[in-house]
PyMOL Python script that loads the backbone (N, CA, C, O; Angstrom):
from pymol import cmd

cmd.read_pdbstr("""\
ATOM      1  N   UNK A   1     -79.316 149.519-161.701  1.00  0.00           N
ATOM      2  CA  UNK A   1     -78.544 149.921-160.537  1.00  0.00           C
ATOM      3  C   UNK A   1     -79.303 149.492-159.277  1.00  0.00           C
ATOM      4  O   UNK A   1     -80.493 149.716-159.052  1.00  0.00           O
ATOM      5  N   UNK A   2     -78.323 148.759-158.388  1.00  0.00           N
ATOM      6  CA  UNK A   2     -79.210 148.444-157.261  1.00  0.00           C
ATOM      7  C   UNK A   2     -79.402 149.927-156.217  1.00  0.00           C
ATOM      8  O   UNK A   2     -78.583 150.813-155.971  1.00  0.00           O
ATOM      9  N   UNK A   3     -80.645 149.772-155.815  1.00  0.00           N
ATOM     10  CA  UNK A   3     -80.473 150.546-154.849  1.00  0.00           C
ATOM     11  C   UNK A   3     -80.158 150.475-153.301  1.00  0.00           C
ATOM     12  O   UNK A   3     -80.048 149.372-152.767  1.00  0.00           O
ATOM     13  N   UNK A   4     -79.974 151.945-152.389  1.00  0.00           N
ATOM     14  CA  UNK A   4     -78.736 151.671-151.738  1.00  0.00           C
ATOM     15  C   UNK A   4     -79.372 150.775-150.705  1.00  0.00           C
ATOM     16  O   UNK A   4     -78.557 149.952-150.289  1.00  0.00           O
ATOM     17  N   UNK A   5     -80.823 150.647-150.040  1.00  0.00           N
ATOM     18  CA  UNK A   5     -81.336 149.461-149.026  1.00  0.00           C
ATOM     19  C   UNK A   5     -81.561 148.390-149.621  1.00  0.00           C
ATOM     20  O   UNK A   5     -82.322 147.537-149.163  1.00  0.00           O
ATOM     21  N   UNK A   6     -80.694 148.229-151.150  1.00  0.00           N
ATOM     22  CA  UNK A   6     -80.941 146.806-151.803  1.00  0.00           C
ATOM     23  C   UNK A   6     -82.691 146.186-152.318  1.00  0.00           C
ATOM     24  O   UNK A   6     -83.668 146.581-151.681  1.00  0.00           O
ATOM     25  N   UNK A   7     -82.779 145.657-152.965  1.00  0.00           N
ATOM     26  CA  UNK A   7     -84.241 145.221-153.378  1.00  0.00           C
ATOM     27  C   UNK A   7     -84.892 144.375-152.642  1.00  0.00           C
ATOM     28  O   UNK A   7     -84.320 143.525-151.960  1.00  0.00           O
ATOM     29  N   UNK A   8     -86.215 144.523-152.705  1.00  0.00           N
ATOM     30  CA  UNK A   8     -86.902 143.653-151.879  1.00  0.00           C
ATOM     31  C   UNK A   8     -88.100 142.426-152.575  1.00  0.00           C
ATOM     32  O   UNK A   8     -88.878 142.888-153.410  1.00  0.00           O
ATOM     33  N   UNK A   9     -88.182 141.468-152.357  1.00  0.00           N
ATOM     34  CA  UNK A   9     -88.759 140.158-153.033  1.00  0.00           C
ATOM     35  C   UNK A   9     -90.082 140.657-154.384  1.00  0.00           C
ATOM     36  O   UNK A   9     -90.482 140.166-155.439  1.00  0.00           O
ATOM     37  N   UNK A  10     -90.387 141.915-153.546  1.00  0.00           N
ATOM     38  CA  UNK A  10     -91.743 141.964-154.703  1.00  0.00           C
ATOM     39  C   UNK A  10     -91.038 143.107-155.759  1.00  0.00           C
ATOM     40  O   UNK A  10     -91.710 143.270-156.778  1.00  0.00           O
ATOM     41  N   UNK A  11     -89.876 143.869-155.684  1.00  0.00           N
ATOM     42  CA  UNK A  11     -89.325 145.106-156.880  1.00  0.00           C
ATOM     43  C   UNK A  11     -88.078 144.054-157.520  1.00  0.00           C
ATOM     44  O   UNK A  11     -87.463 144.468-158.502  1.00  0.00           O
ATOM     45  N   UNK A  12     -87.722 142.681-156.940  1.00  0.00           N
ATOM     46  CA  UNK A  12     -87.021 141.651-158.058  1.00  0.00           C
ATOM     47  C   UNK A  12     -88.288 140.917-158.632  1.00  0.00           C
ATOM     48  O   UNK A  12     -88.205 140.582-159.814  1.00  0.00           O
ATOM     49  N   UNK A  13     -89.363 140.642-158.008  1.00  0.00           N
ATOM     50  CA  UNK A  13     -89.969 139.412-159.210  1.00  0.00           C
ATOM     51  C   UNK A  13     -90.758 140.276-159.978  1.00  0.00           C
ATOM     52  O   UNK A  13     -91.594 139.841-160.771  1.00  0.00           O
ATOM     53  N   UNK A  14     -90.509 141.728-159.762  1.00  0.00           N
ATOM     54  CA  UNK A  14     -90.952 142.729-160.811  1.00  0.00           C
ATOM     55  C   UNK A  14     -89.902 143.527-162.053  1.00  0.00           C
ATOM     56  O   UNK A  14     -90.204 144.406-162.860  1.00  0.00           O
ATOM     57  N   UNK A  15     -88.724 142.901-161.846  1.00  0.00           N
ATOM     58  CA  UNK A  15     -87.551 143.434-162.931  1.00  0.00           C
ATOM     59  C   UNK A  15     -88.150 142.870-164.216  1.00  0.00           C
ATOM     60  O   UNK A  15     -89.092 142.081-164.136  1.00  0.00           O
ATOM     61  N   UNK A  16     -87.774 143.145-165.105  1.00  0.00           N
ATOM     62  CA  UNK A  16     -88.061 142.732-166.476  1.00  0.00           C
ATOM     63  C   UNK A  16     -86.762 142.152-166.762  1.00  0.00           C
ATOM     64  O   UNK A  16     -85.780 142.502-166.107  1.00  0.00           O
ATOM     65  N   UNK A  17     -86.676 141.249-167.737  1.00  0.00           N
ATOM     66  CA  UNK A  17     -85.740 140.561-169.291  1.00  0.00           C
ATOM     67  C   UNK A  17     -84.395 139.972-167.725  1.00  0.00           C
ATOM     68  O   UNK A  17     -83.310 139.534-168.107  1.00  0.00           O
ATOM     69  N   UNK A  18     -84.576 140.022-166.660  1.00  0.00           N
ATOM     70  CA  UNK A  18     -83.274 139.363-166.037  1.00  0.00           C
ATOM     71  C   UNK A  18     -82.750 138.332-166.528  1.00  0.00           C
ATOM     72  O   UNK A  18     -83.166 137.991-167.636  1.00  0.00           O
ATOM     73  N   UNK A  19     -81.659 137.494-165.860  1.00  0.00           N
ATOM     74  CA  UNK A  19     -80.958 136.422-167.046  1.00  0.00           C
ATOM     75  C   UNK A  19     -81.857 135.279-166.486  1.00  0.00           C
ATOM     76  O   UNK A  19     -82.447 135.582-165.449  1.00  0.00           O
ATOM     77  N   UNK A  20     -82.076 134.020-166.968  1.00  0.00           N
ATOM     78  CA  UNK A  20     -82.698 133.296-166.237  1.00  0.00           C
ATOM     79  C   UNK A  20     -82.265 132.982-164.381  1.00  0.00           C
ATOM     80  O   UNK A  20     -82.877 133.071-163.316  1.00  0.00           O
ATOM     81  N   UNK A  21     -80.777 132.562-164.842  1.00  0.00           N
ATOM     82  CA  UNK A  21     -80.316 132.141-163.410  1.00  0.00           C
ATOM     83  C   UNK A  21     -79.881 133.806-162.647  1.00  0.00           C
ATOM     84  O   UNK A  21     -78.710 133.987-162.312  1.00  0.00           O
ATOM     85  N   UNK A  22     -80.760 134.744-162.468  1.00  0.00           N
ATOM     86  CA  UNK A  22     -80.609 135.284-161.791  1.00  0.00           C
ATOM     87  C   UNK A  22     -81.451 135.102-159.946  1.00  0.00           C
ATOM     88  O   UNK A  22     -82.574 134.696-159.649  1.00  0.00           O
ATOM     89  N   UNK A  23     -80.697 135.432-159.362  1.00  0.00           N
ATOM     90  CA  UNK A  23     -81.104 135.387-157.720  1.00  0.00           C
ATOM     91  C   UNK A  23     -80.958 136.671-156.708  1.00  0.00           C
ATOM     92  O   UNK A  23     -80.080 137.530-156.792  1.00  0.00           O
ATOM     93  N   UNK A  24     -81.824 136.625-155.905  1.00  0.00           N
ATOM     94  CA  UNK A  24     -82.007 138.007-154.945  1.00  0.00           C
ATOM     95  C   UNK A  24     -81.832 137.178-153.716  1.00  0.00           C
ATOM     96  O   UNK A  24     -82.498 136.289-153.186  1.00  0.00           O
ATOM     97  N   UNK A  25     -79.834 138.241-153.240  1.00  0.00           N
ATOM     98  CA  UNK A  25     -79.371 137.405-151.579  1.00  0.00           C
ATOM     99  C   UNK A  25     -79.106 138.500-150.984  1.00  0.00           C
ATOM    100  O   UNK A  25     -78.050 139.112-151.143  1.00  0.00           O
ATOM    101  N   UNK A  26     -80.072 138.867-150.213  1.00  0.00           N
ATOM    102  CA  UNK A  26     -79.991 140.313-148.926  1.00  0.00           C
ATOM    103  C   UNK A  26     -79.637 141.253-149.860  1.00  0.00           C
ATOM    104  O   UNK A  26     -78.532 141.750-150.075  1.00  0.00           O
ATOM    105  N   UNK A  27     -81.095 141.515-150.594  1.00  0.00           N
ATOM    106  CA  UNK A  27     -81.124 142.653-151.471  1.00  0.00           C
ATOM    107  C   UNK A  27     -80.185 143.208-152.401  1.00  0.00           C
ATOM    108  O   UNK A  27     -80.012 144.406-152.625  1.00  0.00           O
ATOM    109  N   UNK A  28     -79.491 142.066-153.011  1.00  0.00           N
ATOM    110  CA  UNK A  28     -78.728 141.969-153.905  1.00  0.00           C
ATOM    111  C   UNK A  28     -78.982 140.902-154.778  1.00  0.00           C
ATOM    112  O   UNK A  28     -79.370 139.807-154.371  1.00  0.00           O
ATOM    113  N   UNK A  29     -78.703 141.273-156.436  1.00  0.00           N
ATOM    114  CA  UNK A  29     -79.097 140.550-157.527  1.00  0.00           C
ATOM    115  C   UNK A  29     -77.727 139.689-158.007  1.00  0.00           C
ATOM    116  O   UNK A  29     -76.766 140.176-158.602  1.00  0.00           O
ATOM    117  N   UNK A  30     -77.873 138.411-157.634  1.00  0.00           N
ATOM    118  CA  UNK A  30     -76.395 137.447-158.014  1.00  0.00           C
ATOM    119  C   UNK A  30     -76.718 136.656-159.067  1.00  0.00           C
ATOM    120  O   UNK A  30     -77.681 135.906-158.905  1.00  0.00           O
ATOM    121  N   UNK A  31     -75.876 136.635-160.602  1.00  0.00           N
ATOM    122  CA  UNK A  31     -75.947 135.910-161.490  1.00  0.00           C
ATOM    123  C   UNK A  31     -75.133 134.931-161.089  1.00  0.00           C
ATOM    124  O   UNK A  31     -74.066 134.953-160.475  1.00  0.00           O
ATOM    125  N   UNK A  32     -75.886 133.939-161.588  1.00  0.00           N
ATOM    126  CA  UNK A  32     -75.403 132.141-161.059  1.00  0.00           C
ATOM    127  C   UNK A  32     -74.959 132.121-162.547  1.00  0.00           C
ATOM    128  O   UNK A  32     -75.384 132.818-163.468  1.00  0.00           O
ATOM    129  N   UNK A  33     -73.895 131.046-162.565  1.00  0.00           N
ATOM    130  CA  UNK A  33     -73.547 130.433-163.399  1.00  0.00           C
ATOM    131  C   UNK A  33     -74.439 129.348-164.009  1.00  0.00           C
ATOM    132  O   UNK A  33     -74.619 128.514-163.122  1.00  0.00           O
ATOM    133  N   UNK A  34     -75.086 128.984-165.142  1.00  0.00           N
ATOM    134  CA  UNK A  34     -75.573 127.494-165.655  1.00  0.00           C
ATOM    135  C   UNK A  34     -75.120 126.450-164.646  1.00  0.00           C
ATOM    136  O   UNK A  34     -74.224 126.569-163.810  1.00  0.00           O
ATOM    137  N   UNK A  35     -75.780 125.575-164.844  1.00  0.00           N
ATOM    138  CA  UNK A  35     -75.731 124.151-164.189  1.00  0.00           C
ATOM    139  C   UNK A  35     -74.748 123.540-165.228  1.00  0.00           C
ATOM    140  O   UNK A  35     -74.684 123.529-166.457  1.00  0.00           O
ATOM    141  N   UNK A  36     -74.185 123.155-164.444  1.00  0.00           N
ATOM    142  CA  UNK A  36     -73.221 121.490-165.465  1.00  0.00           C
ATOM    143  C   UNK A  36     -74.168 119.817-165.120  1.00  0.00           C
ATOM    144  O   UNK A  36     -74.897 119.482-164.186  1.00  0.00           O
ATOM    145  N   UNK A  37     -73.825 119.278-166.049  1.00  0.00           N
ATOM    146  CA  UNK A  37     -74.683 118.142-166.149  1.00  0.00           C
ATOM    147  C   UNK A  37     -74.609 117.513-164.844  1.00  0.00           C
ATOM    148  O   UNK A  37     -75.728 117.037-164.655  1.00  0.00           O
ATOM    149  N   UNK A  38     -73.791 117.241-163.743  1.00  0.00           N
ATOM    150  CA  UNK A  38     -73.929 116.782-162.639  1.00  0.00           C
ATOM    151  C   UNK A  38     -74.562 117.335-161.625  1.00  0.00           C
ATOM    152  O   UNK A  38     -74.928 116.719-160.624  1.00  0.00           O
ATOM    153  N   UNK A  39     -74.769 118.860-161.891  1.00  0.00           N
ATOM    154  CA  UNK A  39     -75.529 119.462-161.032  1.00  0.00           C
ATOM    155  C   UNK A  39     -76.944 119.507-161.618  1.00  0.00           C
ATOM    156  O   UNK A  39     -77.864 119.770-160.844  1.00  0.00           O
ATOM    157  N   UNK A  40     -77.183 119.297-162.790  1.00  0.00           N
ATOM    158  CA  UNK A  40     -78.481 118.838-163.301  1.00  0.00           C
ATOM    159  C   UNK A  40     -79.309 117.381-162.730  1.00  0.00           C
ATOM    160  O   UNK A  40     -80.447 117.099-162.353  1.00  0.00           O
ATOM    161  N   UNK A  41     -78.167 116.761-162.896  1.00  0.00           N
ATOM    162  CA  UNK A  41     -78.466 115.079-162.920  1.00  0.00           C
ATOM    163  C   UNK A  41     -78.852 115.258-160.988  1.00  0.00           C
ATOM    164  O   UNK A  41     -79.909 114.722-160.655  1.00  0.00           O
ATOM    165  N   UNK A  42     -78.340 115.700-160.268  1.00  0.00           N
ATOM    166  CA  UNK A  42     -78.378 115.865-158.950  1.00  0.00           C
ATOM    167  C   UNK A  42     -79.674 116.133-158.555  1.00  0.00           C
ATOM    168  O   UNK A  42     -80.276 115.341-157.830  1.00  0.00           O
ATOM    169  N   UNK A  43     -80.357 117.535-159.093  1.00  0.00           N
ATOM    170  CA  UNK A  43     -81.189 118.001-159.069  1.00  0.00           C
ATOM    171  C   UNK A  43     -82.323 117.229-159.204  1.00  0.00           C
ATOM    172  O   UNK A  43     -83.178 117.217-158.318  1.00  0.00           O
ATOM    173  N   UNK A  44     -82.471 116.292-160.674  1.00  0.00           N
ATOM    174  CA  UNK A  44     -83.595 115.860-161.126  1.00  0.00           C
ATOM    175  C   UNK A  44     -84.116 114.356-159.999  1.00  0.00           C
ATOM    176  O   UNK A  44     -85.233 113.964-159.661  1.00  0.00           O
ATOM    177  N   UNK A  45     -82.652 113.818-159.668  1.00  0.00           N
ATOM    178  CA  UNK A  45     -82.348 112.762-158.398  1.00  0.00           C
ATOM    179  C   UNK A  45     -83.434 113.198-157.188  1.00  0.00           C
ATOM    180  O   UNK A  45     -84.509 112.619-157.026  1.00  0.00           O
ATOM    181  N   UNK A  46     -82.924 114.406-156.307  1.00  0.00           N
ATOM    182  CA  UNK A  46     -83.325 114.607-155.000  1.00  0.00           C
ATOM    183  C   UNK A  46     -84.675 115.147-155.618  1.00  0.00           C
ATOM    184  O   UNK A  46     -85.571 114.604-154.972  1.00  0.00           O
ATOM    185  N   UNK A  47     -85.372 116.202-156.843  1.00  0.00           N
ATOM    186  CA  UNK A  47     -86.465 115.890-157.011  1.00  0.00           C
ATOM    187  C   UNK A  47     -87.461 115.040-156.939  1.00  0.00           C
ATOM    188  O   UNK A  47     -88.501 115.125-156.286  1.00  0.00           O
ATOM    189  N   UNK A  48     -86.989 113.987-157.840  1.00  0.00           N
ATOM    190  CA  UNK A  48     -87.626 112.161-157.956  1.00  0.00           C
ATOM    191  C   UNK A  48     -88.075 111.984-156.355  1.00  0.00           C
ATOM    192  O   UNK A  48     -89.221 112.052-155.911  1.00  0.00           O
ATOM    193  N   UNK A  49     -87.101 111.789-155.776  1.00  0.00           N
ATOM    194  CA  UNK A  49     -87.076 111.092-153.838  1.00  0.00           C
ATOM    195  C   UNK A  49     -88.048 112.230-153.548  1.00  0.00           C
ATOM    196  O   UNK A  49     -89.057 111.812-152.980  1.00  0.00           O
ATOM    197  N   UNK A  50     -88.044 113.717-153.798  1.00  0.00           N
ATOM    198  CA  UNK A  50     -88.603 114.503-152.957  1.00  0.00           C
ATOM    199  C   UNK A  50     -90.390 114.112-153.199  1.00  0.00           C
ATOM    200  O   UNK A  50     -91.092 114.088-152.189  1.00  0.00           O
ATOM    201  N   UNK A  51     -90.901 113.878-154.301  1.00  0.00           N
ATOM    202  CA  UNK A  51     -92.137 113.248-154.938  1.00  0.00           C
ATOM    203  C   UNK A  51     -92.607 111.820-154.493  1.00  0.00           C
ATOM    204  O   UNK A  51     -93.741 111.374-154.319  1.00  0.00           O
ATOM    205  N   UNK A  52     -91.588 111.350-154.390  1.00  0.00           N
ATOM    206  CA  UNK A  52     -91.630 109.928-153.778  1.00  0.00           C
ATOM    207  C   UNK A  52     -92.213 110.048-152.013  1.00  0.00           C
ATOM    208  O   UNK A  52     -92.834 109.116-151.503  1.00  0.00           O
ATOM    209  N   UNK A  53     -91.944 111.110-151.382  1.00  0.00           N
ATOM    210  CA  UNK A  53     -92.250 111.197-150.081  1.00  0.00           C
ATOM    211  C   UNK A  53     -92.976 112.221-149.686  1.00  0.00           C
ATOM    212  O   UNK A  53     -93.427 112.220-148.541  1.00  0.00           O
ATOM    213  N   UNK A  54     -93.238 113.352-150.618  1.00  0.00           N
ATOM    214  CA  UNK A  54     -94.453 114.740-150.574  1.00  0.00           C
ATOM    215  C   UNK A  54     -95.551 114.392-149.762  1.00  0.00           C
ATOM    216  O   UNK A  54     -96.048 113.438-150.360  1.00  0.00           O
ATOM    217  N   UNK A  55     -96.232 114.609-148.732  1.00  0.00           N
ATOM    218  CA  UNK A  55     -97.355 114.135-148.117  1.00  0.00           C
ATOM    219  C   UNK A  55     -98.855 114.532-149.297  1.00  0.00           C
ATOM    220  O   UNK A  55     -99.059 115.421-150.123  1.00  0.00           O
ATOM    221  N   UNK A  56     -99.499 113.567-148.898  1.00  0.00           N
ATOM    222  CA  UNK A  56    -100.583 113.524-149.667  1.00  0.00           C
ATOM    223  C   UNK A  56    -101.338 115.329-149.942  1.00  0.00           C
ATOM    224  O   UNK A  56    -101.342 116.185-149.057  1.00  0.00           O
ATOM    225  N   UNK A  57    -101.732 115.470-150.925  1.00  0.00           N
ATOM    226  CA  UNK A  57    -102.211 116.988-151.224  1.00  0.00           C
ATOM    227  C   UNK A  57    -101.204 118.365-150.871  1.00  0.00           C
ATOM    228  O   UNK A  57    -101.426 119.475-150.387  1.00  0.00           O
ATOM    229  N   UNK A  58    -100.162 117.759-151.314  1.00  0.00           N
ATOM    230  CA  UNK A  58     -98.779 118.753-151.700  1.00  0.00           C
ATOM    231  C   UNK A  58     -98.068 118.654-152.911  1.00  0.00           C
ATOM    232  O   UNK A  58     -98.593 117.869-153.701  1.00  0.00           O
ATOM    233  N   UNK A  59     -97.086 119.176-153.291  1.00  0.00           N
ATOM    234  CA  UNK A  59     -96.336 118.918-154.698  1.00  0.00           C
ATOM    235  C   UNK A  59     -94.824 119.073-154.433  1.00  0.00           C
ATOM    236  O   UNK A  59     -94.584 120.188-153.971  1.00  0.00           O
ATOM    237  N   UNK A  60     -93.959 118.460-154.552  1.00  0.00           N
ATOM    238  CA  UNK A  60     -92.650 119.121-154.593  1.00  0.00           C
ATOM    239  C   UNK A  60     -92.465 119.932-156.146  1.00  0.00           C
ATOM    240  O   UNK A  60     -92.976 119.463-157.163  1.00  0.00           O
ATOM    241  N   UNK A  61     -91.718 121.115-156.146  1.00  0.00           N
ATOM    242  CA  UNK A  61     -91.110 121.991-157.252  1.00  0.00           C
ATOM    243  C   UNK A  61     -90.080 122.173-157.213  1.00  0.00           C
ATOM    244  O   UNK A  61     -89.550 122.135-156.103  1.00  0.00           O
ATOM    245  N   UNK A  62     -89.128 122.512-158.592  1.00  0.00           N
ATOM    246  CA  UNK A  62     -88.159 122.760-158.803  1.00  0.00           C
ATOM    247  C   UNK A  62     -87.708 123.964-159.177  1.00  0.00           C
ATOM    248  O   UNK A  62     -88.697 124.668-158.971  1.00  0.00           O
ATOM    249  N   UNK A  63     -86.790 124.730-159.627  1.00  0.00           N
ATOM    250  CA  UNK A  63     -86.394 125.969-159.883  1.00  0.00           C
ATOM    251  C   UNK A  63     -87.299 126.794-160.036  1.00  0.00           C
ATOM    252  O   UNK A  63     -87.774 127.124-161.123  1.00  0.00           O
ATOM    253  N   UNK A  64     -87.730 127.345-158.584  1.00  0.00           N
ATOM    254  CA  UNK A  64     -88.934 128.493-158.770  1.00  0.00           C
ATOM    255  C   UNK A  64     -88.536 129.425-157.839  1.00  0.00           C
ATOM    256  O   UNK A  64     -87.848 129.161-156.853  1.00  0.00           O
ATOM    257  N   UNK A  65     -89.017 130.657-158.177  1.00  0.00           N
ATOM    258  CA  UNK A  65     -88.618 131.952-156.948  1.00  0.00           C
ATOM    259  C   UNK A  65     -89.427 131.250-155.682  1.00  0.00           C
ATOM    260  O   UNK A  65     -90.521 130.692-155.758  1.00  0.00           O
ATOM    261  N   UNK A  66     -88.589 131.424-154.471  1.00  0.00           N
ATOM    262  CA  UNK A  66     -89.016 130.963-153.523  1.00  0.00           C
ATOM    263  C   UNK A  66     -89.070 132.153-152.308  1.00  0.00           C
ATOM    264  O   UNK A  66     -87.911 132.327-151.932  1.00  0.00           O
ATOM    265  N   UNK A  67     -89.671 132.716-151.829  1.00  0.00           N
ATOM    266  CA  UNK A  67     -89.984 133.781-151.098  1.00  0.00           C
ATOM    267  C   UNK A  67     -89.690 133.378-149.476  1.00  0.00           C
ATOM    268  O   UNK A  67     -90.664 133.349-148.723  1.00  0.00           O
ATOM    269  N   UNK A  68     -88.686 133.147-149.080  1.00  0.00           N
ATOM    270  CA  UNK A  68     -88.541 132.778-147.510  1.00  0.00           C
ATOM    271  C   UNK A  68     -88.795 133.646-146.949  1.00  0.00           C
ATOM    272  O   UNK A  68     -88.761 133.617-145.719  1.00  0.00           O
TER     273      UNK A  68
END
""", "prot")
cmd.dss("prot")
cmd.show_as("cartoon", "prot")
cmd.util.cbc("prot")
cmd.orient("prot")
């Protein structure tokens, strides 16, 4: 059950067994649907380019909790 000021970045990357594609948007927990192969193929694309241009002693990543 969410609670009522919604969750905050460190009590979601502390839930247990969530689905993989789960996401936290203004303290709310949104199950994403799977990727379809074009949104895969997309992904792995703008990855590639993003590596291709990373400034020296950085990394680009892909599907990771990202804490804005």
């Amino acid at each position: 059950m969410t609670p009522p000021e919604g969750f905050t970045a460190e009590e979601f990357l502390a839930l247990p067994n969530l689905p993989r594609h789960t996401e936290l948007i203004d303290g709310g927990l949104v199950f994403v649907a799977p990727q379809r192969n074009f949104h895969m193929a997309m992904i792995d694309f703008l990855a590639a380019e993003l590596r291709q241009h990373v400034p020296s002693g950085m990394r680009a990543g892909r599907e990771m909790a990202v804490r804005i």
